[in-house]
N, C-alpha and C positions, 0 to 999 in steps of 0.2 A: 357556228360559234367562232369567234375572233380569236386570235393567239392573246391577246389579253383576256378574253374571260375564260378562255381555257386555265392560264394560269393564276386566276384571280379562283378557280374553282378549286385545284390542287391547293392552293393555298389555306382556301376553306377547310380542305378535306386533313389535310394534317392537322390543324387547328382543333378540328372538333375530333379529330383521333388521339393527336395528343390529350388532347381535354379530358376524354374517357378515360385514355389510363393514369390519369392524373387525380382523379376520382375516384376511381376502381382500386387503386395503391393505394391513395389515404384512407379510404374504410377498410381494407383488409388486410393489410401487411401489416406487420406490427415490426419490424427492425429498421432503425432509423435509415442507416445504410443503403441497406436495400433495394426500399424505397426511393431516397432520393436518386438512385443508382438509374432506375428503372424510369423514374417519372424526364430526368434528365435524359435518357437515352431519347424516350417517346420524341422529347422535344428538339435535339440536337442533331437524330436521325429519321428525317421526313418518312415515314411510311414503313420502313426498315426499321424502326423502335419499337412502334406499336404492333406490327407484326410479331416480331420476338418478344413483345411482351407477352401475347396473345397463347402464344406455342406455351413458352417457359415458365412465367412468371405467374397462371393464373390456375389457382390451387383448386380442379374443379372433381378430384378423389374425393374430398369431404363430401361436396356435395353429392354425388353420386352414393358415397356410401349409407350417407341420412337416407336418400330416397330409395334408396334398396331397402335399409330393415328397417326404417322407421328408429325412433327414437330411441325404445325399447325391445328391437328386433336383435340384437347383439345375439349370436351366438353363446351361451356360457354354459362351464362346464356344472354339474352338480354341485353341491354342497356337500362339504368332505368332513369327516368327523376328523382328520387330521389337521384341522383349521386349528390356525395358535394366533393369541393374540399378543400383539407387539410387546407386552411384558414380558411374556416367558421369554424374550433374550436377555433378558436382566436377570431373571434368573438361573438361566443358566452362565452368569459371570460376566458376563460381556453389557457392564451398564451402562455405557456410555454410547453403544449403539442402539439402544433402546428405541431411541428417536430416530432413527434412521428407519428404523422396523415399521414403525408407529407414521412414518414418510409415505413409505413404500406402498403402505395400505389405501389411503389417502389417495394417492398420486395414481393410483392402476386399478384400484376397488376390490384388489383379488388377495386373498388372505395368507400369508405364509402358511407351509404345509407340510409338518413334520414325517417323517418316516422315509426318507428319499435316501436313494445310493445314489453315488455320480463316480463311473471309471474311466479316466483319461483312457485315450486312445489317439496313438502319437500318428502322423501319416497316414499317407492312404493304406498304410501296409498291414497296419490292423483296425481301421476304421471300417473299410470297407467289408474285409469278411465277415466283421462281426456285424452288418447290419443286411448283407446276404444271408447268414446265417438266422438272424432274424425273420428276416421276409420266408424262406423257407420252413420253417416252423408255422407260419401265421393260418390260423385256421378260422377266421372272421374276417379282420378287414387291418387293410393296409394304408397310410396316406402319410406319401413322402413330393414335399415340398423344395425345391433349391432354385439358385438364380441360375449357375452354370452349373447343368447335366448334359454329360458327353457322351454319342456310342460312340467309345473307344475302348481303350483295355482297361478303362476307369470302371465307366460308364456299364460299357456293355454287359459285365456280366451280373450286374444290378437290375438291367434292364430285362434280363431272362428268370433271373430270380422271378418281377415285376407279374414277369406275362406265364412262368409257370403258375404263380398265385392263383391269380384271373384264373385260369383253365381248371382247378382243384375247387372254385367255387367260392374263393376270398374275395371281399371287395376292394375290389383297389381304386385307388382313387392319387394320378401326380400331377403337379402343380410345377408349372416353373416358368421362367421368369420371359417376358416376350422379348427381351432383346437380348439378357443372358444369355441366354439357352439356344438362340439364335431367330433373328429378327427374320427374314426371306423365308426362311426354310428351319425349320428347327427337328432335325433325324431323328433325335429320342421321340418327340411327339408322333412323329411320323410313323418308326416301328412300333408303339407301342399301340396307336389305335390301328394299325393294320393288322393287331394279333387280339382286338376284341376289349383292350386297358383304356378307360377311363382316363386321359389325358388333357390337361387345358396347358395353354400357356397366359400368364397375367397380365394385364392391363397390352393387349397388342393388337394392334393398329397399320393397317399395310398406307390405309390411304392420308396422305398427305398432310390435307383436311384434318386428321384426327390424332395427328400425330403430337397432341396436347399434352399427352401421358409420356413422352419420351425420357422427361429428366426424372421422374418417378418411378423409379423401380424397386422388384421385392428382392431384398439383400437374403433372405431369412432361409436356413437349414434347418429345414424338422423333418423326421422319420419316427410314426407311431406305429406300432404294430400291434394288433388286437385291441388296441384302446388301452394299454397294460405299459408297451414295453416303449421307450423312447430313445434318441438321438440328436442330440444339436449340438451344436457349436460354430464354426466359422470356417468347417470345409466344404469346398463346390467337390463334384462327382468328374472328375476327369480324368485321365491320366498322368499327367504332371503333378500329380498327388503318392505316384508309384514312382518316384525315382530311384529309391533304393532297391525295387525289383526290376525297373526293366528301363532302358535307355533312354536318359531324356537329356536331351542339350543342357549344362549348367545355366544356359540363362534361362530356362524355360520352365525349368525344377522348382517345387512350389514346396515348404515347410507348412504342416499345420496342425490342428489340436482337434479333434470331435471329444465327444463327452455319450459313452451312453448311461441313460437315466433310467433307475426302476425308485418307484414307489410314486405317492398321490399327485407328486408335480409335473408327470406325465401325464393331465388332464389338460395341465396350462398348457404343454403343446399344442395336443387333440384341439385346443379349443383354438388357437390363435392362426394352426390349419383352417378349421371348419368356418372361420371367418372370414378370410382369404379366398376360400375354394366357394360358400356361397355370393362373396363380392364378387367372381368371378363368371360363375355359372348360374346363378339363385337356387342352386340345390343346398338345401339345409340338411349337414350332415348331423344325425341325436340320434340318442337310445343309446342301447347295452352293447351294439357291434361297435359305437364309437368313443361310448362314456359309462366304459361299465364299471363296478364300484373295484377298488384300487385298494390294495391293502400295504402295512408297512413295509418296505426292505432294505431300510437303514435308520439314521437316527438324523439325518440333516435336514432340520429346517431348511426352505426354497420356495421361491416364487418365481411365477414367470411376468416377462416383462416386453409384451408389444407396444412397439413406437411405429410414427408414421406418417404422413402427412396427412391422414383423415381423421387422425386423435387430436384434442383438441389443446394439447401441449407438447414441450419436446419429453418424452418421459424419459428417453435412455437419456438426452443430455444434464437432464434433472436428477434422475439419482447418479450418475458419475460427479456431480458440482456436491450432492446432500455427502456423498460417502470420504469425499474430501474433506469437509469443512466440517465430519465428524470423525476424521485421522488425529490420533492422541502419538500414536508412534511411527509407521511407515503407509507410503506409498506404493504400489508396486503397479507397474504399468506394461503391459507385451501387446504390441500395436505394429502392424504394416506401414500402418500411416498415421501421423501426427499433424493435423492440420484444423485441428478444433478453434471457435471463437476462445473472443477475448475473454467470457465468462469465465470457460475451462480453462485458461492458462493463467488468469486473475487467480482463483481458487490455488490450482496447485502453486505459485508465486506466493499466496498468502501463507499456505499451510508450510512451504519450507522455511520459511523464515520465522517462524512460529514453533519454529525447531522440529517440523517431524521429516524422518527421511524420504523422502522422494524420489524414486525410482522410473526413469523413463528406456522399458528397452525397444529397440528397434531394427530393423533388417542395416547392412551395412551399405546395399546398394535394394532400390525397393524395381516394382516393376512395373512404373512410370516413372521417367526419370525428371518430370515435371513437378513431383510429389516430391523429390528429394530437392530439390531448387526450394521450393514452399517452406519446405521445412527447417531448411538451413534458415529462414531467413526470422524462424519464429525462436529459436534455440534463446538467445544473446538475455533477452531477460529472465529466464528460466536457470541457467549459468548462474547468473550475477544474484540469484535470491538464493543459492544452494541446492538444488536440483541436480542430480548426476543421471547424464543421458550416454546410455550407449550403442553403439553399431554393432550389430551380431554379425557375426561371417555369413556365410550364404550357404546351401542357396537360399533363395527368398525364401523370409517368412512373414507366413500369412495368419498363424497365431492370435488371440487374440484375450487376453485376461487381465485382470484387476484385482490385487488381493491388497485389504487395510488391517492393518494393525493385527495380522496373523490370526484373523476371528469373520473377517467378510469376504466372498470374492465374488466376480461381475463374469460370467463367461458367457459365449454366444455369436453373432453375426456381427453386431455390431462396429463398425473400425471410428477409430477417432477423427475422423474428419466431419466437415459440413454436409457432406453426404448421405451419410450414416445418420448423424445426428436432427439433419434438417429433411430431407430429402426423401431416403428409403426407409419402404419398410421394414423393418429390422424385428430380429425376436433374440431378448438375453433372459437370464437366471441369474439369481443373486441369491447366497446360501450364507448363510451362517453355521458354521462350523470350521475348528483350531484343528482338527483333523486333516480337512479335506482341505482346506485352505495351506496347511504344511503341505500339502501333493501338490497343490497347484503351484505352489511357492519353489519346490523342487523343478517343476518344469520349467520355470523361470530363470532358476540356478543353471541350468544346463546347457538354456539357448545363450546365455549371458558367458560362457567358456570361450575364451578368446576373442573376448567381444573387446572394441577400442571403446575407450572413453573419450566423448567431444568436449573439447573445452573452450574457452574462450579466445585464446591465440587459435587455434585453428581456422575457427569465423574470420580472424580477424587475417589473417595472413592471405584469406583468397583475396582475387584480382577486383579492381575494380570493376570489371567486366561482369565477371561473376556474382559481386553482392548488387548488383544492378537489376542483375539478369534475376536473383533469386526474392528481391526485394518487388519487382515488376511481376512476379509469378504470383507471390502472397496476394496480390491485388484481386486474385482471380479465387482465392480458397476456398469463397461461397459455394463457385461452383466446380472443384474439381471434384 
């Protein structure tokens, strides 16, 4: 072969690669952006485009997931005599979220489910015992799920709880995450099946070749105990979750919320588990040790709410845009990170100027300092429509809640970013009730003590350098 038809061949050969992902984009992407992002790369970086299209860009969890259960193989949990239909939050006072209820049903197929308790639990300092404390009790079966689980002094004694289970005869069954939890070598997996536990890690991949799944990961905290008793919210199992008990560098110290749940909508857990753990393994978890019948132990309407890139909308970014643009009075927002599309900051924009108060809190310094460049750089219209954003002191918080108009609130894994929202698998709850939404509004009040207010001279007073630098980082938001 000649040096001209050798390069007359690469020529071909990008030509008909770019072509592919040129193709392959316009049938299945659906965001303009994106798209043209990607199909432009293909074309501008010979070999190097279409390669990284290949890894990143090609959404192939759906399809896997289809071909696992079949259309109609979903996982779900029973049919709960506590099923309420989107009316009864009209009547019970709250009319105007009616249609938000009447959304929810729609948008996820799973029914709100009255008779729930939900108890904050601040830090790893009483998060953790109380779901020890759980596991110890469990005389059926166990299945706890997270992205980062640590054997550390988080970690570890979770992990004994785990593995005394296992040996008394419970089933346990843990999930977590293939690059959270650690990509090469993951030690929780490691002790836990060397003592007999039932361990996977999700969507992980050593070889090269298959490392398609990389920007896909599961965000999601669930711990069900007996099928009865639950735990989520938005803390990983580590150490840095205890700073308040045992020594952790100030930048290392992690702020956060769990929630444990009793009553019917600890099945939404069990079941968004059992989905996850048979896309991972094809073991189909059912029955009574996993979905046994669930009686009242409170009075809050809830549902659960899994997102993902194999569902076949965004649902967490859908009901955070629906419970907006059904705000009559306030917003209340507790996020790590603030990095969401223009949809979600179109929404809250629309709704403060539409007079309702809007409320964005946030860590003062977060822990990427790439997210805090992003997010300066999205602030400026959010300002100027009336939206009041502010920096909590530290250390980080990793918190994560929404509460509207003193009658709804959003808790769970979920973070405001293209991540969370486009990307990861995520699992939230969404409750109606003036009760529990005054707790979570409290916990809101407290992270919010001595917090600065961002305003609009402060944007504007950084360097030229600086809104350069933070305006070139927004570029990147899809994917941090």
């Amino acid at each position: 072969m000649t040096t001209n038809d050798f390069a007359l061949f690469l020529s071909l050969l990008h030509i008909a690669m770019a072509s592919a992902v040129t193709v392959h984009a316009l049938l299945t992407r659906l965001a303009p952006q994106s798209t043209i992002g990607w199909i432009g790369l293909a074309w501008l970086s010979p070999y190097i485009g279409p390669v990284l299209y290949f890894l990143f860009g090609v959404n192939r969890v759906r399809r896997k997931a289809i071909k696992l259960t079949g259309p109609d193989g979903d996982v779900d949990a029973p049919h709960s005599p506590f099923a309420l239909s989107p009316e009864a939050i009209e009547r019970r006072g709250e009319v105007h979220l009616e249609p938000l209820a009447k959304f929810g049903l729609r948008l996820t197929g799973r029914p709100l489910l009255d008779g729930n308790s939900f108890t904050p639990l601040i830090d790893g300092d009483n998060a953790y015992p109380a779901m020890i404390a759980a596991i110890e009790e469990a005389s059926i079966s166990v299945a706890i799920g997270s992205f980062i689980f640590h054997d550390d002094e988080g970690g570890g004694p979770i992990i004994d709880a785990l593995i005394e289970a296992q040996k008394r005869g419970v089933a346990v069954r843990v999930l977590v995450d293939g690059i959270g939890s650690g990509y090469l070598r993951s030690p929780v997996c490691a002790r836990l099946m060397a003592n007999g536990v039932r361990a996977e890690r999700f969507m992980h991949e050593v070889a090269p070749w298959k490392m398609s799944f990389v920007n896909l990961r599961s965000h999601k905290k669930v711990l069900v105990v007996d099928g009865r008793h639950g735990f989520t919210g938005g803390m990983n199992i580590a150490a840095v979750n205890l700073f308040r008990k045992i020594e952790i560098p100030p930048s290392k110290a992690v702020q956060d919320v769990h929630f444990r749940v009793e009553g019917p909508v600890v099945a939404h857990l069990m079941e968004t588990f059992a989905e996850d753990w048979a896309f991972t393994t094809s073991e189909v978890l059912e029955g009574a040790p996993w979905f046994p019948e669930i009686g009242a132990a409170g009075d809050v309407p809830a549902r659960g709410i899994a997102s993902g890139p194999d569902e076949d909308n965004e649902k967490l970014m859908w009901t955070m845009a629906a419970a907006i643009g059904r705000a009559d009075r306030s917003v209340r927002i507790l996020t790590p990170y603030f990095v969401p599309d223009d949809r979600i900051t179109s929404q809250l924009t629309l709704a403060a100027v539409r007079g309702v108060d809007v409320e964005l809190v946030i860590p003062e310094r977060s822990n990427h300092l790439y997210m805090d460049w992003a997010m300066n750089a999205l602030f400026a219209p959010l300002l100027r429509a009336g939206c009041v954003i502010r920096r909590a002191p530290g250390p980080f918080d990793h918190s994560k809640l929404m509460t509207v108009d003193g009658a709804w609130v959003l808790l769970g894994s979920g973070n405001w970013d293209a991540r969370s929202l486009r990307l990861n698998f995520e699992f939230n709850v969404e409750a109606y009730s003036a009760a529990f939404v005054a707790t979570c509004d409290a916990i809101i009040d407290a992270k919010v003590q001595g917090s600065r207010i961002v305003t609009l001279d402060d944007l504007r007073r950084r360097s030229l350098v600086a809104r350069l630098r933070d305006s070139a980082t927004r570029l990147a938001s899809p994917y941090l």
